[in-house]
N, C-alpha and C positions, 0 to 999 in steps of 0.2 A: 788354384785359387789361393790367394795370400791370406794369412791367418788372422789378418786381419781386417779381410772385408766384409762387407755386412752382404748375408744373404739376402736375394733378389727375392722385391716382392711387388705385386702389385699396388700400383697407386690409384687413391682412389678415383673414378670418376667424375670427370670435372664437369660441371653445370654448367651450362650455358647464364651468361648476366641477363642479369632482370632488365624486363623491356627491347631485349632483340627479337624474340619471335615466341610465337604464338606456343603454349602447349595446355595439356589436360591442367584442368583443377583436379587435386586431391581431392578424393572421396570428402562428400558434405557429412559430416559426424556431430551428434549431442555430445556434448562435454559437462560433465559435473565433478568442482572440487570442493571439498570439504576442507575445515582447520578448526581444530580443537581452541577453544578461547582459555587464554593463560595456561598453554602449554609447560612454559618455560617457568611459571613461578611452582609447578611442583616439584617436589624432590625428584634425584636423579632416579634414582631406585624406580618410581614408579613411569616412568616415561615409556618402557617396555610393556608395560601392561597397558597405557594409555594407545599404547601404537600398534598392539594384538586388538585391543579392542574394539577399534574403528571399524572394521573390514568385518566383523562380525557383525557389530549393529547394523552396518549399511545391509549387510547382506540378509540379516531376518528383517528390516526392514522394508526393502524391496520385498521379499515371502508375503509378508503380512498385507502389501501393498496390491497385491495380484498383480504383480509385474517381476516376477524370478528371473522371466529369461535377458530383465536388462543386466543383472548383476554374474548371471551365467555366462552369457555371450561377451559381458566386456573388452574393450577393446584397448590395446597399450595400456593394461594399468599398471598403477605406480604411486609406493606409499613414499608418500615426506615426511614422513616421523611423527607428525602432530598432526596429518591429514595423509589425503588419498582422493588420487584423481584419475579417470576412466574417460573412455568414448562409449559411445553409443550410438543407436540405429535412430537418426534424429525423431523418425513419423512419431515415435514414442514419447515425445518429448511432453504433449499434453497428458500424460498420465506421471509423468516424472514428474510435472508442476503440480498436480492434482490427481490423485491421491496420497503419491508418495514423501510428499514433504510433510504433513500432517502426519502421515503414519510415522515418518520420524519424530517427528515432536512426541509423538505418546510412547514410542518404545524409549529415548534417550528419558524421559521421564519416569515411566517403569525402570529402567536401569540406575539413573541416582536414587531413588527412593531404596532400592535395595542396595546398594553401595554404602546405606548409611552414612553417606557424607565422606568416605574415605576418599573418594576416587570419582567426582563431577566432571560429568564429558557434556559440554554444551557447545555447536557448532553450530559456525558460518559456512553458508555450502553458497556456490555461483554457479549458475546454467548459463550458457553458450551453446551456439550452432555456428555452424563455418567447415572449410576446406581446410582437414590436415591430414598430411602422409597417413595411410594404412598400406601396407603391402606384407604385414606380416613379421614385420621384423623388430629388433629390439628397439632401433632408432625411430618408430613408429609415434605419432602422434606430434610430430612438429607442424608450427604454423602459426602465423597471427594470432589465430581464435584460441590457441591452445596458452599465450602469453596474454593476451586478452582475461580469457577463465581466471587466472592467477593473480594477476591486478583486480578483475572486481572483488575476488577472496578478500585480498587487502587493504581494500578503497573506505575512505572514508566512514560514508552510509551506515554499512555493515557491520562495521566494528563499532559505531557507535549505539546503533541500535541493540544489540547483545552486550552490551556494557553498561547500558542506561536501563535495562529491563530487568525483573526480577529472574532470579536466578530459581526462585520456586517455581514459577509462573514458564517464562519463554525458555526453553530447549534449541529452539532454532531460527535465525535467521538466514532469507536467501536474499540475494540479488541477481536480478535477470538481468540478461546486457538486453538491448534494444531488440539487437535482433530478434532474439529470443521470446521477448515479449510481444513483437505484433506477427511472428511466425504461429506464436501458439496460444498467446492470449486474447489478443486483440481480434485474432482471427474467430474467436468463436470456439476454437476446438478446444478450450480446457475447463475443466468444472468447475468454475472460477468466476465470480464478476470482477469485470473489471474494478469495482471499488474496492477491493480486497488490496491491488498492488498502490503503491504509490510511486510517483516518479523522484529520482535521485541524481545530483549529480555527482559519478563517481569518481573519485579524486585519489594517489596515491601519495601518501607524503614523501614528497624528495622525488617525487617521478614524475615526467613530461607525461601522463595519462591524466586525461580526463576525457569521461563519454556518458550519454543518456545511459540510463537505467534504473531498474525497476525494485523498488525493495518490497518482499514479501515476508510477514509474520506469521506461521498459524494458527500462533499461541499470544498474542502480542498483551503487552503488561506496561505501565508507567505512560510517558506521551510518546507517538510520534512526529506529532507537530512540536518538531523541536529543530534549532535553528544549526545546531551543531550535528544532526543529522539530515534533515533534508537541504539546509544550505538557504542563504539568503536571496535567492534570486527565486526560488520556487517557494518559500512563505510567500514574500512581496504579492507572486502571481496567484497563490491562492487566498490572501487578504484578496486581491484589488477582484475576483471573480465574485468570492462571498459578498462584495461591496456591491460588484453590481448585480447580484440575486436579491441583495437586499430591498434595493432600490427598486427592481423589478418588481417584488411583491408588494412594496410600498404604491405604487401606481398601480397597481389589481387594489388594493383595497380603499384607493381612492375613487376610482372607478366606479365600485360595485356600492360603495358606501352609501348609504340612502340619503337624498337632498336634504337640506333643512327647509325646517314649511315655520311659513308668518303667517297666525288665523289674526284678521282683522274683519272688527264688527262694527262700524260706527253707528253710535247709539243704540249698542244692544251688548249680549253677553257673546260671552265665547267660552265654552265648557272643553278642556281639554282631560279635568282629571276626575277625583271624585271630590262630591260638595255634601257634608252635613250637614243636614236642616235647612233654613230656607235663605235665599238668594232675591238680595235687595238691593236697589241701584237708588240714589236718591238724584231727582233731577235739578241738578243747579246748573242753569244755562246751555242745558242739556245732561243725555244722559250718560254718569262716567262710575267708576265705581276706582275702591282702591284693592290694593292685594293680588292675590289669581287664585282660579277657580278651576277645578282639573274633576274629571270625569265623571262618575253616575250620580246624578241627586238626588238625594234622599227629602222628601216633601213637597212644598210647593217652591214652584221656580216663576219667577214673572217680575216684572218692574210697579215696583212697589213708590206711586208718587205723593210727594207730600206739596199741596198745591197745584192748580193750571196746569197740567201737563203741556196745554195748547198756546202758556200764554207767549208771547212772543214768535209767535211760528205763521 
């Protein structure tokens, strides 16, 4: 062998091209990533402590949340400096939405409060469900759902709603991609009403994504009826909705509203309210009186005539 050739190695195995034939889907897995908000305007010094710190909060987090074995059993995970992202065993997924985002929000709350302001960790986290590689290996966790997870982290929504919220107040924002929300919300299974999510469209700046999804608060502070987070096309349709509930109760109480009534008495009275003392019509070419005369009266009441009552009749 020449001293200069390169030892024999295996090359990797080649994939068959998308769309020739048929094979398994990768394992359907929960996906949740997390990203510290204004990572990058802390000093360097502290970005270490910010990036040890995440993986603990998550993890007493989930404890507190009575769901350990999501954060024990994880699957491919992997810190991004300023965040951290896992799979999971999807069925769990409605306990991931509810309880454990709230239980977030009050441990990252517990934890600024005693950080005395040195060191503020307030996260954007996104859930995902989809087929990506698990087999075990370092390369684990590839797949659509898994670049998906990572764009709604980024997407518009999200970032604007933790940005626009009070920083004493909201700890956490999520966003749920679609799937995710009629797999586990919409379906019933999460502890959750549905008025709790609102829908979002998620947009990356500088990137061909945009898709439904769902923004969740569990602490929520300032508006979220704001145009620079839900987006102009989902105010419009919740104006034009409000417009027509409006209009709908407007014809219920049109409906239900009681007729108007006309007492008409020719040649006599008509008592609708209350009359002090006494009640006197004087007859000029019949009987008419001026003013009105409304309910109980008090004396005598009768047609009091001056002259022929009969004359011309």
């Amino acid at each position: 062998m020449s001293e200069f050739s390169e030892p024999h190695t295996a090359l990797p195995q080649a994939t068959a091209a998308p769309y020739t034939r048929s094979r398994r889907l990768p394992p359907y897995r929960g996906l949740v990533a997390v990203d510290a908000k204004d990572f990058t305007g802390y000093p360097a010094i502290e970005h270490d402590v910010i990036s040890r710190a995440i993986p603990q909060l998550l993890r007493t987090s989930f404890e507190r949340a009575g769901i350990a074995e999501v954060w024990n059993d994880r699957r491919f995970p992997d810190s991004t400096g300023d965040g951290f992202v896992f799979g999971f065993d999807p069925t769990v997924m409605p306990f991931v939405v509810h309880p454990w985002l709230s239980t977030l929000q009050d441990v990252l709350t517990e934890f600024n409060v005693h950080s005395m302001g040195a060191v503020r960790i307030r996260l954007r986290v996104s859930l995902h469900i989809g087929p990506v590689t698990d087999a075990g290996e370092q390369e684990d966790g590839k797949g659509t759902p898994r670049n998906d997870t990572h764009r709604l982290l980024d997407s518009r929504p999200v970032k604007a709603m933790l940005a626009a919220s009070s920083e004493n107040i909201t700890q956490v924002a999520a966003i749920l991609s679609d799937r995710c929300y009629q797999d586990a919300v919409a379906s019933g299974y999460t502890g959750r009403h549905l008025d709790h999510f609102t829908e979002v469209p998620a947009t990356v700046e500088g990137k061909s994504f945009a898709q439904r999804a769902w923004l969740y608060v569990p602490a929520p502070s300032g508006s979220l009826y704001d145009r620079r987070i839900l987006g102009d096309q989902v105010i419009e349709d919740q104006e034009a909705r409000t417009a027509r509930d409006d209009a709908g109760q407007e014809g219920v109480r049109n409906e239900t509203a009681p007729p108007s009534v006309t007492n008409r008495a020719d040649n006599g009275n008509v008592n609708t309210g209350t009359v002090h003392g006494g009640q006197s019509v004087s007859n000029v070419g019949g009987d008419s009186f001026g003013g009105s005369k409304a309910g109980t009266v008090h004396g005598r009441q009768g047609d009091t005539v001056r002259g022929d009552k009969n004359v011309g009749r």
